[in-house]
C-alpha atoms as one frame of an Amber mdcrd trajectory, in Angstrom:
protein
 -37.584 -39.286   9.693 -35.070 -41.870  10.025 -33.881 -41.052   6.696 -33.495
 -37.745   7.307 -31.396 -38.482  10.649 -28.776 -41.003   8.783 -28.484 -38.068
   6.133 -27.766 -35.768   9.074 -25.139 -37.956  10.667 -23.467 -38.772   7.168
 -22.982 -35.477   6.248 -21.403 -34.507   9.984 -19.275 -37.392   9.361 -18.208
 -35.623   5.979 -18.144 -32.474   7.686 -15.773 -33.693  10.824 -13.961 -36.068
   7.981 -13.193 -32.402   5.657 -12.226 -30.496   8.967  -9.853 -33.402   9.849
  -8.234 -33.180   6.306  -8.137 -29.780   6.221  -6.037 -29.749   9.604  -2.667
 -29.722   9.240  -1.949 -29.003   5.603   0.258 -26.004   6.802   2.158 -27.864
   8.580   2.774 -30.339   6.187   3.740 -27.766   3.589   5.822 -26.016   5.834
   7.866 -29.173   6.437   8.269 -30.061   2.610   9.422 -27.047   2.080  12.452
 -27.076   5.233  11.454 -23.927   6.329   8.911 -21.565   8.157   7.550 -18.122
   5.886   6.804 -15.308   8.528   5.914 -11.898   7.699   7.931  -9.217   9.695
   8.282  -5.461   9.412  11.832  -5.135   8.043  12.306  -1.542   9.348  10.973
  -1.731  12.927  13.484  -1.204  15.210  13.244  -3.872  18.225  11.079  -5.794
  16.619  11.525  -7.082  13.272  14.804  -5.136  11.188  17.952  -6.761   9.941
  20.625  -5.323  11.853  24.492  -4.260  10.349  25.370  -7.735   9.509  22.094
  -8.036   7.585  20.972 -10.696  10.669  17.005 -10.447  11.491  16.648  -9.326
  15.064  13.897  -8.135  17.397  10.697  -9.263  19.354   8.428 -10.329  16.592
  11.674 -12.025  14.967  12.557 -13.908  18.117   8.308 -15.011  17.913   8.954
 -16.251  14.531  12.281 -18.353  15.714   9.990 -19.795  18.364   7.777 -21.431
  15.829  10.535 -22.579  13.768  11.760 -24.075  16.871   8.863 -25.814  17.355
   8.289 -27.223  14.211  11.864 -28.095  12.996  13.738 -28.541  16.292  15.650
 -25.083  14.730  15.078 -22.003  15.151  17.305 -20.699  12.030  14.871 -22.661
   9.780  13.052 -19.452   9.065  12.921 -17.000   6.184  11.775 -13.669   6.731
   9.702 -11.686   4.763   9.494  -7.683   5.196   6.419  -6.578   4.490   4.510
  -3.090   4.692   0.873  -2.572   6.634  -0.801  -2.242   3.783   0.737  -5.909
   2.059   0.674  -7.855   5.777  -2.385  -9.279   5.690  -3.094 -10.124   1.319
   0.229 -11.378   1.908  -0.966 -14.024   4.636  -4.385 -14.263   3.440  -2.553
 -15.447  -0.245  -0.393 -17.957   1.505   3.090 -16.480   0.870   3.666 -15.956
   4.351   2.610 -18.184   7.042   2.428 -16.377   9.876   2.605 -12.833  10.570
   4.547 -11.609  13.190   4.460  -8.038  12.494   3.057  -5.963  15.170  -0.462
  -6.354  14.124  -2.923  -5.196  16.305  -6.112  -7.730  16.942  -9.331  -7.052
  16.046 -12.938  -7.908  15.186 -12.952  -7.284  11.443  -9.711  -8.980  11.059
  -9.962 -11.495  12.818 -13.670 -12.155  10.880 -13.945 -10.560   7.671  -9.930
 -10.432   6.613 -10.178 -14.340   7.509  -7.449 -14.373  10.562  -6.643 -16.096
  13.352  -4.794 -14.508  15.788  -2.725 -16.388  18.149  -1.669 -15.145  22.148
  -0.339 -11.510  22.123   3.397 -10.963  22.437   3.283  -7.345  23.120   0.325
  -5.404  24.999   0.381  -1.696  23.219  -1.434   1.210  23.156  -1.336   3.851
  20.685   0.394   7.586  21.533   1.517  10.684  19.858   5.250  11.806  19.438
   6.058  15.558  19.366   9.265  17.172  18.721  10.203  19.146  22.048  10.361
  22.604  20.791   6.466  22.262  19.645   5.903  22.947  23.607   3.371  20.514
  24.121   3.628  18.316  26.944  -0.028  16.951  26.466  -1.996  15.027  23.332
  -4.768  17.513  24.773  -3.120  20.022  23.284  -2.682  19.411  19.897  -5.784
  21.089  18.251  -5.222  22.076  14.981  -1.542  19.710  14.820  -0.797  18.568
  11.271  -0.515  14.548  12.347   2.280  11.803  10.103   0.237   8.701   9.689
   0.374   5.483   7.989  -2.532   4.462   5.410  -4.226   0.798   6.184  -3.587
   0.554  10.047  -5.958   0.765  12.799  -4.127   4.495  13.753  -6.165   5.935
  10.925  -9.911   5.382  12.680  -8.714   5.813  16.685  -6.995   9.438  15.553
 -10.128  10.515  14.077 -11.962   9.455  17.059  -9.710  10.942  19.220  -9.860
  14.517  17.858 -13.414  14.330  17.187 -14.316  13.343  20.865 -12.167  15.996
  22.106 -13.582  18.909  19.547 -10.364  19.455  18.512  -9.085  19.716  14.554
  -6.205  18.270  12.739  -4.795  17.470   9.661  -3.299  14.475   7.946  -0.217
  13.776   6.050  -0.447  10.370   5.123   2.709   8.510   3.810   2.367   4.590
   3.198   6.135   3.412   4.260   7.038   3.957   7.458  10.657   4.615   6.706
   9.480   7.418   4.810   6.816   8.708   7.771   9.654   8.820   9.965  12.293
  10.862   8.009   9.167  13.199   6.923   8.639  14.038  10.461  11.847  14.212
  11.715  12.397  16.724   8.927   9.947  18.568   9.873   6.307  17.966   7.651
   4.352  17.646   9.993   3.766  18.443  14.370   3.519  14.591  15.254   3.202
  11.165  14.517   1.064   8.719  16.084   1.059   5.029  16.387   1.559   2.369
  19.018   3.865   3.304  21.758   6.719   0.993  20.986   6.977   2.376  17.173
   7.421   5.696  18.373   9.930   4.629  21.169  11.716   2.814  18.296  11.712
   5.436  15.717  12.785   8.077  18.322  15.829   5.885  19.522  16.368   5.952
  15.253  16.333   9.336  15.099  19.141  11.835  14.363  18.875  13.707  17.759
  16.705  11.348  20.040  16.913  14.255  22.807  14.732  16.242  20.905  11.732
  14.294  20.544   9.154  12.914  23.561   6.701  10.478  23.304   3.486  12.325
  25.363   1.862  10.665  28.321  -1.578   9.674  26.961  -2.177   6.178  25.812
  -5.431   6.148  23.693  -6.302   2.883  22.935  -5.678  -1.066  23.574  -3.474
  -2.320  21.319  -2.806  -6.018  21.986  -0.398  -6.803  19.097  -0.215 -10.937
  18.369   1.187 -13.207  15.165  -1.830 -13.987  13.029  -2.720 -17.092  10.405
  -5.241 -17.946   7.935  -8.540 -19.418   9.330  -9.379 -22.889   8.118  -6.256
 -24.951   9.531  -6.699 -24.956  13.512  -3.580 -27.130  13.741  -1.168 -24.359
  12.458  -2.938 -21.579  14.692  -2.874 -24.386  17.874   1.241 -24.402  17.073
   1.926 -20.954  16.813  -0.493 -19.856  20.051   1.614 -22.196  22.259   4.770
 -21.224  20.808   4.042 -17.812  21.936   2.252 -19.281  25.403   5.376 -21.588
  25.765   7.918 -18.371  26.050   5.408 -16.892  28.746   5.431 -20.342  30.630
   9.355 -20.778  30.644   9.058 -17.477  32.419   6.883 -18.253  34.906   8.185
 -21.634  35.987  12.029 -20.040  36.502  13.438 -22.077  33.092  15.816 -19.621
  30.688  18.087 -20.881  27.892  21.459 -20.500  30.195  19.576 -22.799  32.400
  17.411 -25.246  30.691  19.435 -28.522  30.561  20.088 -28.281  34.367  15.991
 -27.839  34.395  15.955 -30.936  32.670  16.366 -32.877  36.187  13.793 -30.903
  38.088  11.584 -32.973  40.031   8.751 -30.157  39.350   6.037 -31.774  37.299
   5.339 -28.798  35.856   8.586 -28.486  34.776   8.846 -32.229  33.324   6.147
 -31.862  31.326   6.758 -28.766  29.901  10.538 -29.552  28.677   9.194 -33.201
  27.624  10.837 -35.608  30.426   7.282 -37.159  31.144   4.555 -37.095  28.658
   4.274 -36.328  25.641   2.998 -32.972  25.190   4.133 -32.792  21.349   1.634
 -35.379  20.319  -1.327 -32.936  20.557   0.518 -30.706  17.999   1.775 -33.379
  16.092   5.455 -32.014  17.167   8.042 -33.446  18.769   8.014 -34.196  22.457
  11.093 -31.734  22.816   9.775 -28.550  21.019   9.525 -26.424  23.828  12.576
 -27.226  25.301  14.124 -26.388  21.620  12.391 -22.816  21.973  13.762 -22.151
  24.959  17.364 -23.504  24.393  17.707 -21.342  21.256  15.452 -18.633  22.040
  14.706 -18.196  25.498  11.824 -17.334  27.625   9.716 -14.659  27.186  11.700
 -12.250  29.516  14.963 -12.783  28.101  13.555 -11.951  24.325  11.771  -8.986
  25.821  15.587  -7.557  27.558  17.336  -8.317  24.923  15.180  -6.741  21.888
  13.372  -3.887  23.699  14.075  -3.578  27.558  15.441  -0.968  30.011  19.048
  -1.876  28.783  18.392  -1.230  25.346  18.185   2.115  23.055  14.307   1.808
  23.390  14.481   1.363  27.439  11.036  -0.091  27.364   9.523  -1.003  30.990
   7.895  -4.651  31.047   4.625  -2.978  32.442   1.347  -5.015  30.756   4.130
  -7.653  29.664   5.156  -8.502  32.546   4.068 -11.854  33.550   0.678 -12.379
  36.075   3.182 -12.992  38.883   4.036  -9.630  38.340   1.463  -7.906  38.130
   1.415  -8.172  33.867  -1.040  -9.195  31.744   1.351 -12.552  30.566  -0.376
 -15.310  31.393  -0.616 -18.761  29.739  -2.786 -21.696  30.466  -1.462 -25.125
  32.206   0.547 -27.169  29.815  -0.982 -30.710  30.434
């Protein structure tokens, strides 16, 4: 018996001693390397496209500038990799991206069998239908028998199908793998809608030759809570990007933005100081630098300002904050305490 117990605790010694070891090794290849990998869209507009000047803007983007941020102190140490929704996830699972921040909605078979971790959402979604206006249809009730644009290898595929099939109502698909291609087949005319999370459609409709023409209908089917995702097996990486995304939400919350973040520097709130690194030493527990949310939000900015200036009421998507608000607000944006 006492054997059998020194076995036991030797081998959860090996066990903790492999998990330790194991911990990390992202980060440490990210930093050889200079710079952080991170999956994006390429072609969605407000979230991850380049824009004229070939320069990578949007919402996921700004996500993946927050982690650079973190890690380097510099938010341009980034590359950015486009990727479709059927290459996101072999292309994180294979380790040539290391992180995805591409709209990705989170699940249970993702986040188990496709060997993810997702991190805290940056964008609460739901999936809708979009209709040209001279269809007539003013409902997603009404579109029995609708020939519906899709794209292959997304969650959209399964909660369509259930949709029509607990209504009793028919449809047919026409399924096209790049969404570049979906969207200039249905603007030409292939098919009666297209269907995917609500902020797609708002940003292919603001793409589209005659926005005016096209509505997004009322119904909201499903929860789509879209977050960055990593590979299991290194909880050090997944710790760093979750509170790169939680540390946009808390600059929010406790009043700090990029325009003002130095002069927050001399707060007195000790919130505040230990957030932005003037007592403690927060960094430590992610093996970052005491400073690293202070460099997010100095070169990024909170979570509000990269929601206004990628997707908000003042630009061509004129998205309402709604869910993403923050909790103060009624929203769903809520991060833990930082201490």
């Amino acid at each position: 018996m006492k054997l059998f117990k020194m076995c036991t605790i030797i081998f959860t010694a090996f066990i903790i001693t492999a998990g330790i070891a194991v911990a990390g090794q992202t980060l440490d290849a990210i930093k050889a390397r200079g710079f952080v990998n991170v999956g994006v869209s390429g072609n969605l507009f407000g979230f991850g496209m380049p824009d004229e000047k070939g320069v990578w803007q949007g919402l996921d983007v700004d996500t993946g500038r927050a982690i650079a941020a973190a890690v380097f102190g510099d938010a341009n140490k980034v590359k950015f990799i486009p990727l479709t929704d059927v290459q996101r996830f072999t292309a994180l699972q294979s380790g040539e991206i290391d992180v995805l921040c591409r709209n990705a909605t989170r699940t249970l078979h993702r986040e188990t069998s496709l060997g993810l971790n997702f991190v805290h959402v940056n964008y609460y979604d739901g999936q809708a239908f979009m209709v040209p206006k001279k269809l007539g249809v003013t409902s997603a009730f009404e579109l029995d028998g609708a020939t519906v644009c899709i794209l292959p290898g997304t969650t959209t595929e399964m909660t369509t199908a259930d949709f029509f099939k607990s209504n009793k109502m028919s449809y047919k698909t026409v399924v096209i793998e790049n969404a570049s291609e979906l969207y200039k087949a249905f603007f030409a005319g292939r098919c009666d809608c297209t269907t995917t999370d609500s902020s797609q459609l708002a940003a292919a409709r603001a793409m589209a030759p005659n926005p005016n023409d096209y509505m997004v209908l009322p119904q909201v089917i499903t929860k789509e809570p879209l977050a960055p995702a990593v590979r299991h097996g290194d909880e050090r990486w997944r710790d760093i990007c979750d509170f790169a995304v939680l540390s946009l939400i808390q600059a929010e919350e406790l009043g700090i933005t990029s325009k003002n973040v130095d002069e927050m520097k001399k707060s007195e709130n000790p919130s505040i100081q230990r957030f932005l690194g003037i007592s403690g030493d927060l960094g430590k527990d992610l093996d970052l630098d005491k400073n690293w949310a202070y460099s997010i939000v100095k070169q990024v900015g909170n979570y509000g300002e990269v929601f206004e200036r990628n997707i908000g009421i003042n630009t061509p998507l004129g998205l309402q904050r709604g869910l993403n608000a923050i909790w103060t607000e009624g929203g769903l944006m809520y991060a833990p305490p930082f201490h």
